[in-house]
N, C-alpha and C positions, 0 to 999 in steps of 0.2 A: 538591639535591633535583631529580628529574626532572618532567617535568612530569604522568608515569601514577602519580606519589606519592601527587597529590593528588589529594583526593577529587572522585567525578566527578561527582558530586552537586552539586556548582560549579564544572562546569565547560560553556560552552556554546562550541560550534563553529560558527563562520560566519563572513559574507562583510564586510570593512567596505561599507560601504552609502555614509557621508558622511565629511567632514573639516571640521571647522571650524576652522582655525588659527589661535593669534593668537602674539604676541607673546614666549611664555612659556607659556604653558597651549593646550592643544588639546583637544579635544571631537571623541571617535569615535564613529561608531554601528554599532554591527555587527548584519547581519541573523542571526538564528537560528531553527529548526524551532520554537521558542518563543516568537519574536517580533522587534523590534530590543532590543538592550542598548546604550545607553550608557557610553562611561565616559571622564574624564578623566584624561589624563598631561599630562607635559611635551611642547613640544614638540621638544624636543632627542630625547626618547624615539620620536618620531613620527620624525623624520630619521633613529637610528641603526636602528629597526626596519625604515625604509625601507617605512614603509606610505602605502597609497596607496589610491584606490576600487578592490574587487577584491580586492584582498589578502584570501588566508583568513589567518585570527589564530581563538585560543580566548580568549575572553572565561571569566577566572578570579573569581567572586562571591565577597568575603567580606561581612558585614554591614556595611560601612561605604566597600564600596568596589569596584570591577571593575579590573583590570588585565588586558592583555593580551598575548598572547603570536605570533610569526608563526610559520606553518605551512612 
């Protein structure tokens, strides 16, 4: 699935803003024309997306969860 499949209705485009690393789990915050979104991954996910502050990524909403993607 690509990622103009999904509906864009969740989908928010923006900047990450912060990182919070840890160990296993990482906390992203990405700025959007909506506001900031959070959302947690791994952070092996964080290392292979090679995100960083600045990095554009789209923050993808489902009801239980945000994932991200790099631009």
């Amino acid at each position: 699935m690509t990622i103009k499949a999904i509906n864009v209705r969740n989908q928010f485009k923006g900047t990450v803003k912060e990182i919070l690393e840890g160990p296993v789990l990482s906390e992203i915050d990405v700025q959007t024309a909506s506001g900031i979104v959070t959302s947690v991954i791994t952070t092996r996910s964080v290392k292979e997306l090679e995100l960083q502050v600045g990095s554009e990524v789209i923050a993808f909403v489902k009801s239980t969860e945000v994932s991200i993607a790099k631009l």
